[in-house]
N, C-alpha and C positions, 0 to 999 in steps of 0.2 A: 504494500500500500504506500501511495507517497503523498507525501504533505509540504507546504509550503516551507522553504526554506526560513531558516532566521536572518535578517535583516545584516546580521554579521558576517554570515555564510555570505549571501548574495554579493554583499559588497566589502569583501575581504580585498583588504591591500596588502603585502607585504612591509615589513618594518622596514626594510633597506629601499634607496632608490633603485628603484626598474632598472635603469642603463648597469649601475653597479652589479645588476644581478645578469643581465645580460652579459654582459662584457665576462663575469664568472662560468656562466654556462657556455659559451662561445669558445672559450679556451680550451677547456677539455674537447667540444663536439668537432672544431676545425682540426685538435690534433688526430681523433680516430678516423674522421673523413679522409684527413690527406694521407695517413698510413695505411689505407685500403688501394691506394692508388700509386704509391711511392716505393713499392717496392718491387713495381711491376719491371722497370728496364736493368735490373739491379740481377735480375733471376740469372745470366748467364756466369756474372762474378761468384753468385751466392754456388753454384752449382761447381764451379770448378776449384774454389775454396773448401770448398766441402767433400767435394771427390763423389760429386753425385751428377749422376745423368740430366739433363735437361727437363725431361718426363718428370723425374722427381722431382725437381725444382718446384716442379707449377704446384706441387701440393702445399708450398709455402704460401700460395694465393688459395686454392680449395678451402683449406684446412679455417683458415681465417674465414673466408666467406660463407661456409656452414654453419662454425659457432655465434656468429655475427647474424645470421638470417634466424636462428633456434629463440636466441635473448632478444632480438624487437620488440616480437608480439608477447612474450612473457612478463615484460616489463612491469607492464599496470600490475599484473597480479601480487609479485613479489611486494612492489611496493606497497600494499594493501596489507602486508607480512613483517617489513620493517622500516618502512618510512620513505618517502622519497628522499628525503637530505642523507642520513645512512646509505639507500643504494646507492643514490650518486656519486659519493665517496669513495663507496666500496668499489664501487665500477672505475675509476678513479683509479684508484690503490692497486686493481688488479692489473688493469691499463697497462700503467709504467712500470709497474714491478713485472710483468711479460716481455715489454719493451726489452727490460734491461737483460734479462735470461735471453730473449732473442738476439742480441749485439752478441753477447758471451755464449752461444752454442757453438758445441764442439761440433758435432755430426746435425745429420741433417733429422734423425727421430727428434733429437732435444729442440731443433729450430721449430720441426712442426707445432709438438707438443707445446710450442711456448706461443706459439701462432693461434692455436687453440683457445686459451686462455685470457690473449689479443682478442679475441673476438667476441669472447662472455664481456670484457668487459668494457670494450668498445660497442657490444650491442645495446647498455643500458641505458647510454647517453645520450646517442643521436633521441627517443621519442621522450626521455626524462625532460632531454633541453627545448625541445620545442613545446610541451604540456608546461614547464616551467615559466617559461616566457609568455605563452598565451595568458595564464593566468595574474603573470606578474604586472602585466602590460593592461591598463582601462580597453574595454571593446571601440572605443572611438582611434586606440595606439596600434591595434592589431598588425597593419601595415607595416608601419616600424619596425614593430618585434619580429616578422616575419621579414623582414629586410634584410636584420640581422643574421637568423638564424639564415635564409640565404646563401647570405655570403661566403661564409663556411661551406656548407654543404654542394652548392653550384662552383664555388671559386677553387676549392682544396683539389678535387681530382683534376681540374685543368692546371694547378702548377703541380702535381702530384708527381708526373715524369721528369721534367723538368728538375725538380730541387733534386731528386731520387741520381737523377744521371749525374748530375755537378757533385752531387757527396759521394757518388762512387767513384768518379773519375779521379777526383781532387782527394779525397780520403782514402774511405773502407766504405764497401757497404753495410758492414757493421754500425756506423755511425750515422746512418738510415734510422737505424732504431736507440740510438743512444740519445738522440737530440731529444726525445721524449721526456725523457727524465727531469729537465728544468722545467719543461711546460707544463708535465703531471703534476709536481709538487707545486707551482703557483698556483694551478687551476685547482687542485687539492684546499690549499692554503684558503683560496677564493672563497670556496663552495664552504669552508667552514663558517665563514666568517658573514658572506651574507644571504646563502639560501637558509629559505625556515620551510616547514611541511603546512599547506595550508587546513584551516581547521573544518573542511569537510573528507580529509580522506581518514579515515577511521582504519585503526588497527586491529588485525582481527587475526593474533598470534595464537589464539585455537585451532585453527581453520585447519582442515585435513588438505592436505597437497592432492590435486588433481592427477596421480600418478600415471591412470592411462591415457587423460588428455594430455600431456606433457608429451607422455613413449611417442603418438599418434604424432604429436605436431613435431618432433623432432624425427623422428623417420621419415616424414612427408617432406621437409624441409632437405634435411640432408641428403636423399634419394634425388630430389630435383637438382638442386644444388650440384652434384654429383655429375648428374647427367649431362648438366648444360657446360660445365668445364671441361667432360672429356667427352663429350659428346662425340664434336669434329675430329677429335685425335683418335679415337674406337671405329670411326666410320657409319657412327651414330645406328639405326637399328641395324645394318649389318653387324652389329656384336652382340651378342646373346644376351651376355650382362647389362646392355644399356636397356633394350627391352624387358628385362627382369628390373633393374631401377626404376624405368617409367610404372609397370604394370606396380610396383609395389608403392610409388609413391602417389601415383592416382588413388589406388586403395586405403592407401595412410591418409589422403585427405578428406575421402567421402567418410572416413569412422571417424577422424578428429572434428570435420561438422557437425554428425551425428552426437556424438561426444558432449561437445561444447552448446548444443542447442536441448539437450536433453537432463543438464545437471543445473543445482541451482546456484552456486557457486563456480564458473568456469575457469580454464586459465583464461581463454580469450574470450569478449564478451562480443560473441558476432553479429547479437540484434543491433547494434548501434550501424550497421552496415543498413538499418530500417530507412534512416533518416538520409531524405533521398538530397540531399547537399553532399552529404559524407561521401554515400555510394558512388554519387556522381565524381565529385572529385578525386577517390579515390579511384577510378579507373581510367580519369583522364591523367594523373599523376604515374600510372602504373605503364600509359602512354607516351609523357614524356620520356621517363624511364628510358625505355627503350631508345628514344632516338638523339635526347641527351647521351646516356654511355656510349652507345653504337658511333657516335659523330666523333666523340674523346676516343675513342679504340682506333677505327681508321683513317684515321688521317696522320697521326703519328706513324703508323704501319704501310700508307702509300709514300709518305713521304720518304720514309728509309728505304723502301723495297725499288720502289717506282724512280726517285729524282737522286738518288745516292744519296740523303743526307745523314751523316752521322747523329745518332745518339742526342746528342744534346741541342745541334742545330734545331733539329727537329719541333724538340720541345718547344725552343725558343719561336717557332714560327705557330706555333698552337695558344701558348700561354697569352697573348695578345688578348685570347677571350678573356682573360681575367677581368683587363681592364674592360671589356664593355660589360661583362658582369655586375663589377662593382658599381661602377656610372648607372646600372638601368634597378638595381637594389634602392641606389638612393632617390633613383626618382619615380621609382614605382612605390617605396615605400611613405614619399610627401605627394603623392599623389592616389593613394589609397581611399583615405576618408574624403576623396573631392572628387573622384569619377568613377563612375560605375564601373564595379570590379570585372564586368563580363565583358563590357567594353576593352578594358586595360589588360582581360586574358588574352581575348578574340585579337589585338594588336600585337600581344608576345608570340602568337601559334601563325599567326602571317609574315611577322620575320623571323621567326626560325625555319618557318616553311620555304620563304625566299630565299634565305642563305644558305638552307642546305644544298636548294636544286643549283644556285651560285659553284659549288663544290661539283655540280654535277656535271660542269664544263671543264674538269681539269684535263690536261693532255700532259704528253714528256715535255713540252717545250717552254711553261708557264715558268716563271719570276715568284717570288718569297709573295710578294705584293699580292700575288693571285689568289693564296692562302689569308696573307692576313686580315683583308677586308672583309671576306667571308666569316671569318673567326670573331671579329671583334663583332661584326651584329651577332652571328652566334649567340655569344652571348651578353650582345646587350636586349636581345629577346629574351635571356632567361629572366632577368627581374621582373617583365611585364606577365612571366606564366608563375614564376614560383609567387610572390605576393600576394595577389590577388586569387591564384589556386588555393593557397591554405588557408588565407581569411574567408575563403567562401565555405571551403569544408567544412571547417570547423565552425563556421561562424552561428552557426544554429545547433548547436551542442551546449550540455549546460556544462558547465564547469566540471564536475564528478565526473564528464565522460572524454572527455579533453586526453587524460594518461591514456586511458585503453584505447581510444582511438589514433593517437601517436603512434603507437608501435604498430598498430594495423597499416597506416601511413605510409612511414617510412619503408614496413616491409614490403610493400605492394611496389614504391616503386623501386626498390634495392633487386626485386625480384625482376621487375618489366626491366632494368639493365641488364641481368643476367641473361635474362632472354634473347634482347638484342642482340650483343653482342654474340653471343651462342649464333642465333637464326642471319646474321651481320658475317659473323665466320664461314659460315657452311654456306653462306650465297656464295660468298668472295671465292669459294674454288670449284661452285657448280657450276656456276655464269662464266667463271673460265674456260672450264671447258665447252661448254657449249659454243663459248665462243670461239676459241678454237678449233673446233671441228667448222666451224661453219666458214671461218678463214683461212684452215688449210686446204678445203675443197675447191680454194681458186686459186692455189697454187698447185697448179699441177706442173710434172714437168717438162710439157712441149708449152706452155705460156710461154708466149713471146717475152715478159715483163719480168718473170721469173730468171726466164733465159739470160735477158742484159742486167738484169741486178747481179744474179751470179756471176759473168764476167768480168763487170766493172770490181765487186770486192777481190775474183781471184787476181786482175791484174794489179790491185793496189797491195795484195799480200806480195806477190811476188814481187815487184819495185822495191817490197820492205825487205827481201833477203828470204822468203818462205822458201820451202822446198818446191819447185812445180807440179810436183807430181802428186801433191797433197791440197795445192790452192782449191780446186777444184770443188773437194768434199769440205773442206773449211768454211770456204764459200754459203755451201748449202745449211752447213750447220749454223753461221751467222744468220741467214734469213731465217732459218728457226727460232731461235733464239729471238729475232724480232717479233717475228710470229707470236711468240710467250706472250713478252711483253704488252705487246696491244691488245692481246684478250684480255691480258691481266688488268690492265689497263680501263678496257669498257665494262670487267665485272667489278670497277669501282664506282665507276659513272654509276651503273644499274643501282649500285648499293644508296651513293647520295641522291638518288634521285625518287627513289623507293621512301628513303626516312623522310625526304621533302613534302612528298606526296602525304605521306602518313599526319605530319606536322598538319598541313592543310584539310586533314579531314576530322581533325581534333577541335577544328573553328564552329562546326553545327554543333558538337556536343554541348559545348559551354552555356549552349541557350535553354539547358537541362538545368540547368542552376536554376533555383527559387533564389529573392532577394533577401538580404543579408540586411537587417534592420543597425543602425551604427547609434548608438548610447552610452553614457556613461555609465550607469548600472542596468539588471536587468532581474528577476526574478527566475530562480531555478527549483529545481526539485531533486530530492533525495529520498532515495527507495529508502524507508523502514529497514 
């Protein structure tokens, strides 16, 4: 039964100033963002220091994004068990003290295992700090707070490679995870001093632990998870195992709905997916997802494969989106409570959509320039979709449902990036072939074009001192080799131009949104 809140509940402030508490939660969630992303170009060091395979390596990126996808949605409930200031901490504590076992692993079981750990307690943060903020911040600030938390979360995986490649190069990749340690114990330091637990979440240290919704949402989780990083390396259902992970993790999620809709106490509370703001935004956020990561994964990956650029160049021509990030953070967040948020989406999902299909004109022959323009609206589209996406989601939630629906959030679109990227990879070498076959069947070899390419390469080998008697086949193997490339090539184009498209069909949904009423207080309700 619910009853009208108390006057105190409704219009609960925090004791500390807002920005104070922001700028506390921001510290910890920008550092777990950027270490999901930062240790990506680091993987061929980390592998040969370690005297492990390549294959293994990536389980240094698995392992974290399993236990990271498991703690999201578990979040609220724990919190309900020992406080949100306590978890945060605790999440905190675990953080950098993994960090530090991560720098300091011998082999590569102890880097996993410490990666693991990275992820419990980088999972509790990302929806602790944005439930934190919502709450700390008046509903007329929302904007703002989400501004913030933004900037982190949009900004960290795009310098993510970037700082990751310069500490390798210039260091250890050891020292990838060591620079944690100061920012842990500030944001530690922070979180003590000025988050408090507000006085509607009620402790409830009786409470019996949900043990098989837990098993249900951690096998479903981990199984998919599983899937989507080795998916394209298995050759995806051509491997037995991958069809046994999918068939099993399908399964683990229609019991853990069944699970969680069926007990009165849940880990995750899935009716709040009722309230058709939430639903909606989370499935348009589970959309960016996708073509957010997917646009961060290849372009750093054309750019090295495709234009030769080293490692770090690379980055450098990517991270540009920062700055429009941060520029469209600040003015999507002072312009939040002044224009309609559906408006200021439907403008973020039209220039993401334009700049990707932008990407979708790249060839071997483009300039840095060609890249960074693209990049920089990039992301200065992402300010106009993240702000006004989670002021809307959430904006018709009462306060109490704010935690539980955070982790559902975040997961949904941690999970639409995994996706991406996964469905992102597996284009990138089907579309090549295809395109390949379909531009070596106009090479044939009585083609007149075929015929005087091959001559003009073998008479410039032989002027170079080749053997003659080998120009010939060298020859042919160079126009092969071309041949690669330009499939390779147009199965990029196909990819930005797919996520462009996608961007642009994310502009009807938005008008699924109900209006988001903006006041200084508002009256909420709390279940008995």
């Amino acid at each position: 039964m619910s009853t009208t809140a108390t006057a105190e509940h409704a219009l609960w402030k925090p004791a500390a100033n807002p920005w104070a508490i922001a700028i506390s939660v921001m510290t910890a969630t920008f550092m777990v963002v950027l270490d999901s992303s930062v240790a990506n170009v680091a993987l061929p060091h980390i592998a040969g220091n370690l005297s492990a395979s390549t294959d293994e390596a990536t389980w240094v990126l698995t392992s974290y994004l399993v236990s990271n996808a498991i703690m999201l949605p578990a979040t609220s409930w724990i919190t309900r068990r020992m406080g949100r200031k306590r978890l945060l901490m605790l999440s905190i504590m675990i953080f950098t003290g993994a960090s530090m076992l991560c720098g300091a692993a011998i082999n590569m079981p102890m880097l996993i295992v410490a990666r693991i750990f990275q992820g419990i307690g980088g999972g509790g943060m990302q929806p602790l700090s944005q439930a934190i903020l919502l709450e700390s911040f008046p509903p007329t600030e929302h904007g703002k707070a989400m501004a913030v938390y933004g900037t982190g979360i949009v900004v960290a995986p795009v310098i993510g490679p970037t700082l990751g490649g310069w500490i390798t190069d210039s260091y250890s990749w050891r020292w990838i995870f060591y620079i944690n340690l100061p920012v842990g114990m500030l944001a530690l330091f922070l979180a003590s001093l000025y988050i408090e637990d507000p006085p509607y979440i009620k402790l409830d240290l009786a409470g019996k632990i949900d043990v098989l919704g837990f098993s249900f949402m951690a096998l479903w989780l981990g199984s998919l998870q599983l899937t989507l990083d080795k998916g394209q390396e298995a050759d995806w259902f051509g491997a037995v195992w991958i069809r046994w992970t999918v068939a099993i993790s399908f399964m683990a999620f229609l019991i853990f709905v069944w699970r969680e809709l069926s007990i009165r106490h849940p880990i995750v509370e899935l009716r709040v997916l009722l309230n058709r703001n939430f639903s909606v935004g989370t499935l348009i956020t589970g959309l960016y997802g996708v073509v957010l990561y997917s646009v961060t994964a290849l372009l750093p990956l054309y750019l090295q494969t495709q234009m030769g650029y080293p490692a770090l160049q690379s980055g450098l021509a990517v991270s540009p989106r920062g700055l429009g990030s941060m520029a469209s953070m600040i003015i999507a967040g002072a312009l939040a409570n002044r224009v309609e948020n559906r408006l200021l989406l439907m403008f973020g999902f039209l220039v993401l959509g334009a700049s990707t299909l932008m990407l979708g004109h790249v060839d071997l022959s483009i300039g840095m320039a060609s890249v960074v323009w693209p990049c920089i609206l990039n992301g200065f589209a992402s300010g106009f979709i993240f702000v006004p996406l989670t002021t809307m989601a959430m904006g018709r939630l009462q306060k109490q449902e704010i935690g539980n629906a955070a982790g559902i959030y975040n997961l949904v679109r941690n999970i639409g990036g995994s996706i991406g990227i996964a469905v992102a990879t597996a284009l990138l070498v089907r579309r090549s072939q295809i395109h390949q076959s379909y531009l070596a069947a106009h090479l044939t070899p009585d083609s007149p074009l075929v015929g005087q390419t091959a001559a003009g390469i073998a008479g410039y080998l032989a002027q170079s001192g080749a053997n003659p008697a080998n120009t010939h086949y060298a020859a042919l193997g160079a126009i092969h080799q071309l041949l690669q490339q330009q499939a390779s090539l147009m199965s990029y184009v196909d990819n930005f131009r797919l996520l462009g498209y996608l961007s642009l069909l994310c502009i009807p949904v938005v008008l699924l949104f109900q209006g988001v009423r903006r006041h200084a207080g508002r009256t909420i309700s709390i279940e008995e």
